[in-house]
C-alpha positions, 0 to 999 in steps of 0.5 A: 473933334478936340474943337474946345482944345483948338485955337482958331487962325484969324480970318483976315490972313490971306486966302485964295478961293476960287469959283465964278460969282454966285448969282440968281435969277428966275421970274418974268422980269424983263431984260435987254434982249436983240436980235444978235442975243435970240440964239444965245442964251448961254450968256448970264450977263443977261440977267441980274442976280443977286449978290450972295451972303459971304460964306465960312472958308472950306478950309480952317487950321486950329491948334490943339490945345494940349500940351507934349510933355515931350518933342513930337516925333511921330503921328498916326491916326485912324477911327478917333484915335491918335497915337503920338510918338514922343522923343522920349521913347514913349507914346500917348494914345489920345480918343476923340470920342473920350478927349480926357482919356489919354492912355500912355504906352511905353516900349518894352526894351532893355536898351537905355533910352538913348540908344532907341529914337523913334522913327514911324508910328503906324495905326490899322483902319480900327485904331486897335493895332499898332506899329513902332518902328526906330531908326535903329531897327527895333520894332514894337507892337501894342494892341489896344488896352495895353500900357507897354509896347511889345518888342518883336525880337525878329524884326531887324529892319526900319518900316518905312510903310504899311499896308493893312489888309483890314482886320476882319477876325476869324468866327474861331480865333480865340486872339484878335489879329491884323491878318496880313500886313504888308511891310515896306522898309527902308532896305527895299524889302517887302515883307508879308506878316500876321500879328496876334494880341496874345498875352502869352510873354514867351510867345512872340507876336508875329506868327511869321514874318516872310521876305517877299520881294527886294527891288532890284537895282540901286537900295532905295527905301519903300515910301509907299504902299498899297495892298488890294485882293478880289475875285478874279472875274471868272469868280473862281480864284483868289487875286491880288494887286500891289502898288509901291513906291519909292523916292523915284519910282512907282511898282506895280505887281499884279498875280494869284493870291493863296487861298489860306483856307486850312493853313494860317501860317500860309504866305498870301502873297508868295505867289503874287511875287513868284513870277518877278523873282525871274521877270523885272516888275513894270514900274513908272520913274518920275525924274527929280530928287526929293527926300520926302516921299509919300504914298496916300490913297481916298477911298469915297464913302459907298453909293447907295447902288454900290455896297463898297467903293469903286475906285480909289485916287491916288497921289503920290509926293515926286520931286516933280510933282503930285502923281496922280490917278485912279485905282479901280476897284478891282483892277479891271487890267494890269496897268492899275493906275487910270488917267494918270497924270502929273500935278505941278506944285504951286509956287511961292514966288519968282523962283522954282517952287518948293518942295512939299514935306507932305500931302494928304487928300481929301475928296477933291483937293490935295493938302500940301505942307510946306516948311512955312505955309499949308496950302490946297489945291483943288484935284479937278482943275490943279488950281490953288484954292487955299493957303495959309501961313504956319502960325509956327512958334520960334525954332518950331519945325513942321513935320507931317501930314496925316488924315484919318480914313474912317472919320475924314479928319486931318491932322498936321503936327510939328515937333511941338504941337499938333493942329487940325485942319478942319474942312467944311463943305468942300464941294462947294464950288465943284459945280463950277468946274464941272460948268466949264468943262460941260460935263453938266451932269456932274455939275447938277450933281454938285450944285446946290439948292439951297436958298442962297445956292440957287443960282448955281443950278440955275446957270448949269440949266441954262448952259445945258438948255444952250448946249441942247437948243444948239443941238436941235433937242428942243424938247429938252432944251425946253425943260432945262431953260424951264429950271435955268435963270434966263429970262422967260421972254427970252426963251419963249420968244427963241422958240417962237423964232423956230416957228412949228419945230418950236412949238411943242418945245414952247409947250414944254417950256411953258408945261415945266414953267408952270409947274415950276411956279408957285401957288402963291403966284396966281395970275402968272400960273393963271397965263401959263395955263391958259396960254398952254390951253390955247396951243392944244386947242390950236395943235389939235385943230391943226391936225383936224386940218391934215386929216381932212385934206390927207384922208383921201391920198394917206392913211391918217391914222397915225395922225388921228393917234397923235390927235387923241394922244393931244386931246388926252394931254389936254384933258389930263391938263384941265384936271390937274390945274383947273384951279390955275384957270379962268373959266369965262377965258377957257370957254371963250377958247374953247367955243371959239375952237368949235370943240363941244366935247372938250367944252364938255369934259372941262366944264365936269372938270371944273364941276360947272354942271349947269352947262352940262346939264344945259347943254344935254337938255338942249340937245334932248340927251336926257340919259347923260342928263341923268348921269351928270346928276348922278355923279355928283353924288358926294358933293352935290350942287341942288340947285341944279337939281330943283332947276332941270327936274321939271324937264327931266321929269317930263321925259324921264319920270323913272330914271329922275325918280332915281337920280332924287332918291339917290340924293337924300339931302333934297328938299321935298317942297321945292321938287313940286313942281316936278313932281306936277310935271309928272303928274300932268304926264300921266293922265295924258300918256298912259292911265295903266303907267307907273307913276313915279311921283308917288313912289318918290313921295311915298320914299319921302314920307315912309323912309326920310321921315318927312312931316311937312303937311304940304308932301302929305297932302300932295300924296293925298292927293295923288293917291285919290286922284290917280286913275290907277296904279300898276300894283299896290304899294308895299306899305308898313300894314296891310288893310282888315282882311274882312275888307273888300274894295276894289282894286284902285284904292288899295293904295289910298286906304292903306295910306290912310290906315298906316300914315305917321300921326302927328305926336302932338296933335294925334292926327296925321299930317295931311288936312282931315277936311281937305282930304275928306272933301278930295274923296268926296269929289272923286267918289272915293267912299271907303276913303271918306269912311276911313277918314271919318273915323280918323276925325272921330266922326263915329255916327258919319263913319257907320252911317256911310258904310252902311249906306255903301252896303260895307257891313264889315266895315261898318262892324269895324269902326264900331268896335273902333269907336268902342276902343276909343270910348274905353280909352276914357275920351268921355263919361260912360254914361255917355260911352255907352250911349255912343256905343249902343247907337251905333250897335243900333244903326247897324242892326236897323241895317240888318233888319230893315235893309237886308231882312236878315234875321240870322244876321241881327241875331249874331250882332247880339253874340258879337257885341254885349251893347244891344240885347234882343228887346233893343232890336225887336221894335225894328222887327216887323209887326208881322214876323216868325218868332222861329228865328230868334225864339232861342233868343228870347228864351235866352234873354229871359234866362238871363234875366231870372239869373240876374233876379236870383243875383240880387237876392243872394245880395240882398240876404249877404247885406242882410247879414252883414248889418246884423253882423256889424249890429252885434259888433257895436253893442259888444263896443261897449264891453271894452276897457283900458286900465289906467292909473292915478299918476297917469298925466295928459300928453299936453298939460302934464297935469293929473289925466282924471283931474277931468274929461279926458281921452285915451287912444290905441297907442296909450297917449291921454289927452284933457278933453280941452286940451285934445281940442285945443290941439286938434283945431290947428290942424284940421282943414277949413271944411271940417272946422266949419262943421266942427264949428256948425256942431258946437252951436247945436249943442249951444242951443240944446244946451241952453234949453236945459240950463236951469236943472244943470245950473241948481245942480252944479257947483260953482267953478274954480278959479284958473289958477287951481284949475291948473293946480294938479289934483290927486284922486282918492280912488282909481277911477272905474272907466268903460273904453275899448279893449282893443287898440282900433283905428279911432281914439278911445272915449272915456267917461270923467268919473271925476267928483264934481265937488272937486275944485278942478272941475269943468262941468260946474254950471256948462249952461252958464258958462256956454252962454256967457263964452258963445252967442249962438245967433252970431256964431251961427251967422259967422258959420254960415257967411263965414265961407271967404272968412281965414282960417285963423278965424275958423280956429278962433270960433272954437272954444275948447273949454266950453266945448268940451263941457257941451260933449260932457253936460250929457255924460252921467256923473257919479252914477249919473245925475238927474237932467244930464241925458245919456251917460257918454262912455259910461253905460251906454244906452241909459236914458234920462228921464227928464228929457224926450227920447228924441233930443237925447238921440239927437244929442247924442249923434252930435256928440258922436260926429263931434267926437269922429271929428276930435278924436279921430287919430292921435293929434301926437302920432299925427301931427307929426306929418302934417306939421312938416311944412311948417316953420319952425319959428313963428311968425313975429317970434323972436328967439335969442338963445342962440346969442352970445 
């Protein structure tokens, strides 16, 4: 609202407020209190408050900062809009909402300017329609948008006032309009029109303009008026109502309004002032002359029970003063002005006071303008609140007030400026006045609760506590003094005074304090509440007394009514502040009262179970026991439950059982002893009864899942020693249906037969040998036969069941065994053996005890173990062979079967040899073809330079070269035999030496050894012809003249690189010997010329054995047939163990994890 364009007055110019002192007190604070002071408690001298924050002023006048570009004749305001009349002849039309959109409107006449002076502006409640009026009797019309006023050519009068009937338009109006307006002007004439925005410039605005009524007598101007319709309450016609006034007097005008529906041009007032055209209106004359008159009404926003408003005020501006009143809405009877009165105007000084120039109202004051000062003066006790000076500039002249309807702004303006009357929390002290005229309603409804405001409530309590203790209402008077600042002793002590017809007022008073207090105040909730227990216990024995001294004479039965009501008050009271309550001082009370079932009811409250529990147990009341247990089942308090089971479960086995299985959060270990009670209770009442232990354990173990060994064997052992049960437990499995057993262990067995078995251990939880021993005492031998098979105790097992005559069960646990033998538990030799002796047992039982030959027979059809010769030596000497004749003859059936089995395998063997015969001599047969340029994958020198091998995937390798290759990465075990095999061919090969050494050339030296060499002729070799799983031998058909040769010599050469006694004894103690010492044994040259010395070169040579890829089978003849085979296995077991996979294919994987820099390697290529 313009505030940046307002220029504050300053603060420290004068003021008047009114209003008591602000003050506050509450809390227990202590006071100067006497006998005179005990029954009036109006007074707030008594207490102490504390002194409030100075407050911003209701009221604050600032000038707006825009500047007229001519002198102000005019203003009028509604919904954020200004309109400014100017002397000039022109308008400005300012927007709240768009403080920089300021429009000008100029009047559309042909009159020169100084011939027209504006008079009056006048805006509808939207802020869209306007009236011009001047003092010459032209009048315009602007709608909002346009930027020219439109003159109305009909109208020859000065409007001295308007009443809007809304603007509410028509859903099929093409053009907005006013609807009917109600003109008053200054020749005492009432007119009635309608306006329309058109934009037609033929057509006139005023769709009519119609002379309603002329005051009679003296011509005197319309300064005022109000027009209202509504429904007359019979809710059948149309109603309306007007108010005018001028300088002196004040109309009123009551009638029929027309019911337009159809007609648009239909007069809505006409028949309102039919009846006065013959009849002279009421009117009221106020004496006085004045000059300024002025009409203005405050409608108060709508209450939320209300849709519109229900009345107006009303002030009107007299010589004498304010005429003031209310206007219901409708008018409920002909006078429309209620409570009228007069309000004299304030003065200024010694003399008679001043005239104002204008007035506007707000809710609760009248603003009043005076030539030098503004003023307000409050409308509830017409005591000046406010005033201040004009901060007028030199030869600057005050004009008018006025106030915006819809946004409860107010305005003042001059003839060159405009200000703004700024109001603030203008209810503030309305509290007050209320206070002193008593009307304590109102005065709440006024009065703060805010935080530096609470005294303001508070002193309006204490006034209406007084009021009603001085009336008798105590109860209410409780309640008020509850929310007042007088002090608490002050009132509970001028209850206390009244003796029994206070006492339910203290109650309240006590009651509302407590509700009142804060949580934060712990040990005064804490004496309010316990004091308040002590007046109900008190109360309700108080009547016990009456009823039992009037039972006899009176009916008590609205006393006992009464009590019930208290004793339910008290009980709603433990429940809503058992946290405020010390419970030691509350049981005191209680107890002290002799009242058992409140003593009760507090302690469930307060969920003190144990006393409940205690008390019930006392009592032997073990149902209600059980219930206390029960209904805690959200929040539980175990302990009680371990504490009172024992009781509980002696007297009540069933519902305890209940109330625990309810209760999952129980600890199984700690109700032992309960659970002993139960047992012991048992064995003494009843042998046929239920007993509930084992069915909660049986819930512990089966549902919750409980492994504790303790629970599993206290099962056990209720189970084995219970004398019976009423009927099986519905355990997860049942028993073997070939089981027979007698009624009391069908529990325990199937116990035994589906407990949870320990994950880790494979056994269940209970103890195996306690349990076994337990039935032992007890006699319960099917349960020690299933106990033994638990333990894996098979021999015990059968031997027990048999001894009790369980034949079946003995069958099972031998096929039980049986699967437990196949699960490889043991060797099977030694599963066999177990198996077969327990097939044994059985049919030593079968035979020998019952005799039953059938019986034996069909054991050797239900297990394959045991054959008929296994069990005839239990037959005795003298027996019928007829019984198991079929048998025998059966068994040796079998048995010539089994001999024609073995010979039809035999003879597959026999072929098979044959078979692999053929495919080794046709080994022989298979060749490679290679090539002179051929190299060795290792060397690179000439492959046929020398011994060499050839595998399946075309690698060639020199025989020392493969050798050298292969030793690093043979395991330990086969180095050593390698190692084992080259000295054996050291020592057959130096027991031929001197034939080989006459025969050989002398060696080269190394350097034309690694010298390549080209051969004169592809050599003829003899390999396989199909790649196979092993490497390809070839024989070295080199020429042994050939300076590269290896094979000059092998005898000479193995002795001077090999001592064969030493290697010998390396091989042989060389077990814990490195592996790098293994390799270091085997020497690839010398090797390889040992494979080769039996090889026949060039056709084969005197003294070099058999010919090794060459011809095959050719014998030499200086040596014996059995060295040279002996020779020749070596050489094989030494060629398997070379050449047995590609070292380049291979040892490719299994060089995988080795470093790919070795140890003590120094490579530096990577270096700058």
């Amino acid at each position: 609202m313009f505030d940046e364009y307002i220029e504050h007055t300053s603060e420290s110019q004068s003021r008047t407020q009114y209003g008591l002192p602000n003050v506050q007190y509450e809390g227990f604070e202590t006071t100067s209190y006497d006998e005179s002071d005990r029954l009036s408690l109006r007074s707030p001298s008594s207490a102490v408050f504390p002194i409030e924050p100075a407050l911003p002023p209701i009221f604050e006048l600032g000038r707006v900062q825009y500047t007229l570009p001519s002198s102000l004749a005019s203003m009028d305001v509604s919904s954020n809009i200004i309109m400014l009349a100017l002397a000039n002849n022109s308008l400005r039309q300012l927007n709240l909402r768009q403080p920089d959109a300021i429009a000008t409107i100029a009047l559309s006449t042909k009159k020169p300017a100084a011939e027209l002076s504006i008079y009056k502006v006048f805006l509808d409640p939207t802020g869209k329609h306007t009236i011009i009026t001047t003092e010459q009797g032209d009048n315009f019309y602007s709608y909002e948008g346009w930027t020219k006023a439109r003159q109305l050519a009909k109208w020859r009068m000065v409007i001295e006032s308007v009443s809007w009937s809304g603007t509410r338009q028509s859903a099929t109006a093409k053009t907005p309009s006013t609807r009917e307006i109600i003109l008053g002007a200054r020749n005492g004439t009432v007119y009635e029109t309608v306006l329309d925005a058109h934009d037609d410039f033929f057509k006139s605005q005023d769709r009519y303009l119609y002379a309603l009524f002329t005051l009679p007598g003296k011509q005197q101007p319309v300064t005022g008026i109000m027009a209202e319709t509504f429904i007359a309450p019979d809710n059948k016609t149309r109603r309306a109502a007007i108010l005018l006034t001028t300088p002196t007097r004040i109309y009123q005008f009551t009638g029929a309004a027309a019911d337009k529906k159809g007609d648009d041009n239909a007069k809505m007032f006409e028949p309102l002032f039919e009846p006065y055209r013959s009849t002279a209106p009421t009117f009221i004359e106020i004496p006085g002359s004045s000059t300024y008159s002025e009409l203005h009404f405050y409608t108060p926003p709508p209450t939320l029970k209300d849709a519109v408003a229900s009345s107006k005020q009303l002030a009107w501006l007299t010589g004498s003063g304010i005429y003031r009143g209310t206007i219901p809405l409708p008018p409920t009877s002909e006078t429309l002005v209620d409570s009228p009165s007069l309000t004299p105007y304030p003065s200024s000084g010694s003399g008679p006071p001043d005239i104002p120039l204008s007035i506007c109202l707000t809710e609760f004051h009248f603003i009043l303008l005076f030539r030098d000062r503004l003023c307000a003066i409050s409308n509830l006790d017409e005591q000046l609140v406010w005033e201040e000076p004009l901060p007028l500039k030199p030869k600057e002249r005050a004009i008018a007030l006025c106030a915006d309807p819809n946004s409860n702004t107010y305005w003042l303006y001059t003839d060159a400026s405009l200000f703004e009357l700024v109001v603030k929390d203008e209810d503030r002290n309305v509290w007050d006045v209320y206070l002193k005229r008593d009307a304590h309603g109102l005065a709440l409804k006024y009065a703060k609760a805010g935080h530096h405001t609470a005294s303001q409530r508070a002193q309006v309590y204490s006034a209406l506590g007084q009021t009603q203790f001085d009336q008798g209402n105590y109860v209410s008077a409780a309640q008020s003094f509850a929310q007042s600042s007088t002090p608490f002793e002050q009132a509970a002590l001028a209850f206390s005074d009244l003796g029994d017809q206070g006492r339910d007022g203290l109650r309240t008073f006590l009651h509302s304090r407590l509700e009142k207090c804060s949580t934060k105040d712990v040990i005064q909730r804490m004496l309010l509440a316990t004091w308040l227990v002590e007046f109900y216990l008190s109360k309700i024995n108080t009547l016990d007394d009456i009823i039992a001294s009037e039972r006899a004479s009176h009916d008590v039965d609205n006393l006992k009514t009464e009590q019930a009501i208290l004793e339910d008050d008290l009980r709603s009271f433990f429940e809503t502040y058992k946290a405020s309550l010390d419970k030691k001082t509350v049981y005191d009370l209680i107890v002290s009262h002799g009242r058992n079932d409140i003593f009760l009811h507090f302690a469930n409250v307060v969920g003190d179970y144990d006393k409940v529990l205690e008390h019930h147990i006392m009592d032997e009341e073990w149902l209600k026991a059980i219930d206390i247990l029960n209904r805690q089942a959200r929040s539980p308090n175990l302990e009680i439950y371990y504490r009172f089971s024992p009781a509980l479960m002696r007297n009540m086995p069933k519902e305890t059982v209940d109330a625990w299985l309810r209760q999952p959060a129980l600890d199984p270990l700690r109700l032992v002893p309960a659970i002993l009670q139960n047992q012991q209770r048992s064995v003494i009442d009843s042998p046929l009864s239920t007993n509930h232990a084992i069915r909660y354990l049986q819930n512990v173990i089966f549902t919750q899942h409980s492994t504790a060994p303790t629970i599993h064997n206290l099962f056990l052992t209720l189970l084995i020693t219970s004398p019976s049960v009423s009927k099986p437990l519905p355990l997860a499995a049942p028993l073997s249906k070939d089981t027979s057993v007698q009624e009391r262990d069908l529990p325990l067995l199937r116990f035994l037969s589906t407990s949870p078995i320990n994950p880790l251990t494979s056994k269940p939880y209970y103890d195996l040998d306690y349990a076994l021993r337990l039935c032992k005492q007890n006699s319960r031998m099917q349960a020690c036969v299933h106990i033994y098979a638990q333990m894996a105790m098979w021999d015990e097992c059968v031997e027990l069941a048999l001894q009790i005559g369980e034949l079946e069960l003995a069958k099972v646990n031998c096929e039980r065994a049986t699967e437990d033998s196949g699960m490889g538990t043991g060797t099977a030799s030694s599963d066999d053996d177990l198996r077969k002796r327990l097939w044994l047992k059985v049919a030593r039982y079968v035979v020998q005890d019952k005799q039953d030959i059938k019986t034996a027979m069909q054991l050797l059809d239900h297990t394959p173990v045991i054959k008929i010769e296994d069990i005839l030596p239990f037959f005795p000497d003298f027996v019928v062979i007829d019984d198991f004749k079929d048998e025998i003859c059966t068994a040796l059936e079998g048995y010539s079967a089994h001999i024609e089995s073995l010979k039809a395998e035999m003879d597959e063997a026999t072929r098979s040899a044959e078979s692999i015969k053929a495919d080794i001599k046709n080994l022989q047969n298979r060749f490679v073809t290679l090539e002179a340029t051929d190299k060795c994958a290792i060397c690179a020198n000439i492959l046929l330079t020398r011994q060499f091998y050839v595998f399946p995937c075309q690698h060639c390798f020199h025989a020392d070269c493969l050798i050298g290759q292969v030793k690093e990465y043979l395991p330990a075990p086969s180095l050593r035999r390698l190692i084992t095999l080259q000295n054996s061919l050291v020592r057959m090969q130096s027991a031929g030496a001197p034939q080989s050494a006459v025969a050989a050339p002398i060696p080269p030296a190394q350097g034309d050894r690694d010298r390549p060499q080209q051969p004169s002729t592809p050599p003829s070799v003899t390999p396989r012809t199909a790649p196979q799983t092993q490497r390809t031998l070839l024989s070295s058909t080199f020429n042994p003249l050939d300076p590269a040769g290896l094979l000059i010599n092998p005898a000479v050469r193995l002795a001077n690189s090999l001592n064969p006694m030493a290697l010998q004894r390396n091989i042989l103690g060389g077990a814990g010997a490195g592996l790098d010492k293994l390799k270091d044994l085997v020497v690839p040259d010398a090797l390889a010329s040992a494979i080769g010395a039996g090889t026949d070169m060039m056709g084969g040579l005197p003294g070099m054995g058999m010919l090794w890829g060459g011809s095959g089978g050719k014998k030499r003849s200086g040596k014996g047939e059995g060295d040279t085979e002996k020779a020749e296995k070596i050489r094989e077991e030494v060629d398997e163990l070379l050449a047995a996979s590609c070292p380049l294919c291979e040892g490719v994987v299994v060089g995988l994890d080795k470093p790919f820099v070795r140890e003590g390697e120094k490579d530096r290529s990577w270096q700058l």
